[in-house]
C-alpha positions as CSV (number, residue, x, y, z in Angstrom):
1,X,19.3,-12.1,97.6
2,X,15.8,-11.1,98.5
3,X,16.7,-12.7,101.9
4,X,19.4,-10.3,102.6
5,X,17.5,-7.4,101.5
6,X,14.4,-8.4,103.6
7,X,17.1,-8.7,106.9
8,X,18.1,-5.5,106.3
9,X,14.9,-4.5,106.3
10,X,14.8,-5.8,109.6
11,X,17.7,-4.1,111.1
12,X,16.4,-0.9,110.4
13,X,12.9,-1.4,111.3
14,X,14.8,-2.2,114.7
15,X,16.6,0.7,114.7
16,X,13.3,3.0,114.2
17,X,12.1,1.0,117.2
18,X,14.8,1.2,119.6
19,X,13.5,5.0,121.3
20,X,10.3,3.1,121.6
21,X,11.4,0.6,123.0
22,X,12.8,2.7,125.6
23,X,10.3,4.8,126.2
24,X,8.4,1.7,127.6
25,X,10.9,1.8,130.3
26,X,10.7,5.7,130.5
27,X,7.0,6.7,129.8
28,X,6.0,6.4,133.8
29,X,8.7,8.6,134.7
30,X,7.5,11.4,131.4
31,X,5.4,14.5,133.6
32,X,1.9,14.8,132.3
33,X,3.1,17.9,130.2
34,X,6.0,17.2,128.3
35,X,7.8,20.4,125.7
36,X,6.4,19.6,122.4
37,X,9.0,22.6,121.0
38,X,12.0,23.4,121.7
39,X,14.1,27.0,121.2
40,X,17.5,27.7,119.8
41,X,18.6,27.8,122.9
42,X,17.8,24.4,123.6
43,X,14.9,25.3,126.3
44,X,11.6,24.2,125.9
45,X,9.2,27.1,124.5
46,X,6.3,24.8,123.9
47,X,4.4,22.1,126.0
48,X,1.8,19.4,126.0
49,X,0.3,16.3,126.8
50,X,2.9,13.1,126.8
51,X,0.2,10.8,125.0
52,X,0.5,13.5,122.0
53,X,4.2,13.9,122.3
54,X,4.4,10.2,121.4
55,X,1.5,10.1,118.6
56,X,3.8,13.0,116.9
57,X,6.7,11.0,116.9
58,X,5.8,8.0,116.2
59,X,3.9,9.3,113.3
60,X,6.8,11.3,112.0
61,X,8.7,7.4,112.4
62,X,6.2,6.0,110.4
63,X,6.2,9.0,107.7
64,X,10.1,8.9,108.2
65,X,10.1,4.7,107.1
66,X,7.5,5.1,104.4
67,X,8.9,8.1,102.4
68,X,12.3,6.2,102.0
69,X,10.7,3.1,101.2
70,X,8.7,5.1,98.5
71,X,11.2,6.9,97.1
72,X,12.7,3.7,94.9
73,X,9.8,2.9,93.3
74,X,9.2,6.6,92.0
75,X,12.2,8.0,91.2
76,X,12.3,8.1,87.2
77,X,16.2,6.8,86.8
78,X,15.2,3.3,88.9
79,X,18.8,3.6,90.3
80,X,17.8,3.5,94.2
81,X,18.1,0.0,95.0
82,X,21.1,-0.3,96.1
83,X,23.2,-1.3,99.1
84,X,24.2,2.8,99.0
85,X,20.9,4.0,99.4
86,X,20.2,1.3,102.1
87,X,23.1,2.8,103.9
88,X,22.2,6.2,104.2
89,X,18.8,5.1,104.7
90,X,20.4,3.3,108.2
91,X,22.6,6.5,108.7
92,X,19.4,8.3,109.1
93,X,17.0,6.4,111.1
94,X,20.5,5.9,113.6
95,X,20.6,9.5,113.7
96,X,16.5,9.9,114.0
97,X,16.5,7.2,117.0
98,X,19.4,8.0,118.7
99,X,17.9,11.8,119.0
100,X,14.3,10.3,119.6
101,X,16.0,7.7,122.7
102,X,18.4,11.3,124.1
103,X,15.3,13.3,124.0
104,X,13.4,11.1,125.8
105,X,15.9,10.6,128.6
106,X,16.0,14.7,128.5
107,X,12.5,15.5,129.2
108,X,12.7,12.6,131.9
109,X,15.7,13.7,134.2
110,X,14.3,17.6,133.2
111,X,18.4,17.9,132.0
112,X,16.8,20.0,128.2
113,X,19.0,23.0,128.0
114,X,22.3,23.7,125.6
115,X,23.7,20.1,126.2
116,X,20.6,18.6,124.5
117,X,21.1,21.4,121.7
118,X,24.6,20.7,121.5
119,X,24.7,16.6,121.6
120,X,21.3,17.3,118.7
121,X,23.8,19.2,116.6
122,X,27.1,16.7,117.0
123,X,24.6,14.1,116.2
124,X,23.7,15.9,112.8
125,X,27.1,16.7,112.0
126,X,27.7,12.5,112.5
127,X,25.2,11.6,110.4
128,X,26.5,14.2,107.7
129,X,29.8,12.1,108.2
130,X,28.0,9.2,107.7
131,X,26.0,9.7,104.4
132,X,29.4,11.3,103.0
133,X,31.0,7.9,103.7
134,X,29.0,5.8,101.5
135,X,27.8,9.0,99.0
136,X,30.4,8.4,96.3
137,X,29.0,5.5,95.1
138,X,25.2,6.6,95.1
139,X,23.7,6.8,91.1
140,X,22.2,9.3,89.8
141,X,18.8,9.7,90.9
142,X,16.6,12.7,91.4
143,X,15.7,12.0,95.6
144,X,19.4,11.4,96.9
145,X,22.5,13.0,96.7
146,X,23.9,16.1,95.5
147,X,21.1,17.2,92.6
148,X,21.9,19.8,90.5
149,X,21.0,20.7,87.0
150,X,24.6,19.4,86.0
151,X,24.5,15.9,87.8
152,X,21.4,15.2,86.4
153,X,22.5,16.2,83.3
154,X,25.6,13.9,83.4
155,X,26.0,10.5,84.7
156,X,30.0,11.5,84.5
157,X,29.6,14.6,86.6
158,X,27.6,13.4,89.1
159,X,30.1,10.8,89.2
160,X,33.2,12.9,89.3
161,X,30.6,15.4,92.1
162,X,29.8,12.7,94.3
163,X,33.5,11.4,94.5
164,X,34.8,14.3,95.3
165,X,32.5,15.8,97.5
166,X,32.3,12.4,99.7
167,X,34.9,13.3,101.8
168,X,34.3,16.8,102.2
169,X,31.2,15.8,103.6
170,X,32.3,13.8,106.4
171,X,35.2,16.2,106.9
172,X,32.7,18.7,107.4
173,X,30.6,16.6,109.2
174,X,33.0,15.5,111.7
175,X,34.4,19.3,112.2
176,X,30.7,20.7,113.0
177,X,30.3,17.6,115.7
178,X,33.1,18.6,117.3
179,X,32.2,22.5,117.1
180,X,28.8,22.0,118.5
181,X,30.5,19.9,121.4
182,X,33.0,22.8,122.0
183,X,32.1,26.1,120.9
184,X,29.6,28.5,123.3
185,X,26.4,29.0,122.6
186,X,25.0,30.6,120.2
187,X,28.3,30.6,117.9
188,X,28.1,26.8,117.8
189,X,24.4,27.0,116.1
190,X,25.9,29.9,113.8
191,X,28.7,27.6,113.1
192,X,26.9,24.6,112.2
193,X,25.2,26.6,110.2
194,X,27.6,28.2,108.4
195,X,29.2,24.2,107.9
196,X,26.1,23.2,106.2
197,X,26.1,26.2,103.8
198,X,29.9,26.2,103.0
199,X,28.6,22.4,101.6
200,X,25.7,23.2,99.7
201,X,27.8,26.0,98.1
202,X,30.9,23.9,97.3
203,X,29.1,21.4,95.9
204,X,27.1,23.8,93.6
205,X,30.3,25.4,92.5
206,X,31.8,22.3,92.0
207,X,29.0,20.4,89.9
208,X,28.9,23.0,87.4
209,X,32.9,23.8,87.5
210,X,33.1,19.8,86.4
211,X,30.3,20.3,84.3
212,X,31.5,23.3,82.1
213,X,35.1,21.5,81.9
214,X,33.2,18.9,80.5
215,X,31.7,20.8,77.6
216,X,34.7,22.4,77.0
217,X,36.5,18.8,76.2
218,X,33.4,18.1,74.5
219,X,34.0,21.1,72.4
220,X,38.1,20.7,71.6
C-alpha cells in the first residue's frame, strides 16, 4: 500500500514539473522582460525580469505541493487520506501546470491577449469539472469540499451535499469552459463569474435546505 501511495506521489510531483521541464526548452527564447501581471483583458499590465518570473513560480509550485501535503496531517477529522483527496489534489496541479506550460509558450511567441484569458478560464472551468467528478465521495473534513456550518455539523448532510452537488459541479464546470471558449470578451469573464457564484450559492442553499429537513425528521 505505502508503495502505491509513494507512486502517486510520483506522478504528481511529475506533473508539477512538466512547465519546468519545458521551460528548459523555452527559457532562451523568454525576452529579458517578461509580464509578471496580467489584466482582465488578458494583456500584460506588469513586467519584469525572466529570472524572477520563474523564482515566483516555482515558489508558488513549491507552496502549491507543500500546503496540500500539509493539509492531512492537520485537519482535526483525520479524514484526508484518501484516494479522493489524492484526486483532486492531481486535478489541480494538472490545471496549475498546464496554465504554467500555456503561459510560458504565450510570453514566448508574444501571442498574450484574450485567447490566453479565454483558454486560462476553460481551463478553470475543467478543473471545476474535475474535482466535481470525484467530490462525492470526499469526507468530511474542514480543508476540502463544500464546508458549511451544516456539513460540518452532519456527516449525513455533508454526505447527502456532496452527492448532490458533484454533478452540478462539473455541469457547471463544463458549461463555463465552453462559455469562456465562445462568448466575447468581457461577457465571458462576467459569465464565469457568475458560474462560480450560482455554485457557491446553490450549495449554501442546499446544505442547510438538507440540513433543516434533517432536524425536522429528527423532530417528528
Amino acid at each position: 500500500m505505502k508503495k502505491n501511495v509513494m507512486y502517486s506521489e510520483w506522478v504528481l510531483l511529475l506533473t508539477l514539473a512538466l512547465p519546468f521541464v519545458t521551460l528548459l526548452f523555452l527559457y532562451n527564447q523568454l525576452p529579458e522582460s517578461v509580464p509578471f501581471h496580467f489584466g482582465a483583458d488578458g494583456q500584460p499590465d506588469r513586467f519584469g525580469p525572466k529570472l524572477g518570473l520563474v523564482g515566483i513560480f516555482g515558489g508558488m509550485t513549491v507552496f502549491l505541493y507543500l500546503l496540500f501535503r500539509l493539509i492531512p496531517a492537520i485537519d482535526p477529522k483525520q479524514n484526508l487520506n484518501t484516494s479522493a483527496y489524492y484526486k483532486i489534489r492531481l486535478v489541480i496541479s494538472v490545471f496549475w501546470g498546464v496554465l504554467m506550460s500555456f503561459m510560458w509558450y504565450a510570453i514566448t511567441t508574444e501571442s498574450a491577449g484574450e485567447s490566453l484569458l479565454s483558454y486560462i478560464l476553460a481551463g478553470a472551468g475543467l478543473m471545476l469539472a474535475g474535482i466535481g467528478n470525484v467530490m462525492y465521495s470526499i469526507r468530511p473534513n474542514y480543508f476540502v469540499g463544500i464546508r458549511t456550518p451544516w456539513t460540518l455539523e452532519s456527516e449525513t448532510v455533508w454526505r447527502r451535499t456532496h452527492q448532490k452537488a458533484a454533478p452540478v459541479f462539473v455541469a457547471v464546470g463544463l458549461l463555463a469552459a465552453v462559455l469562456a471558449l465562445l462568448l466575447p470578451l468581457p461577457v465571458k469573464v462576467w459569465a464565469f463569474m457568475g458560474s462560480i457564484m450560482l455554485v457557491v450559492f446553490w450549495s449554501l442553499w442546499y446544505s442547510y435546505y438538507i440540513y433543516r429537513q434533517e432536524k425536522a425528521q429528527s423532530l417528528s
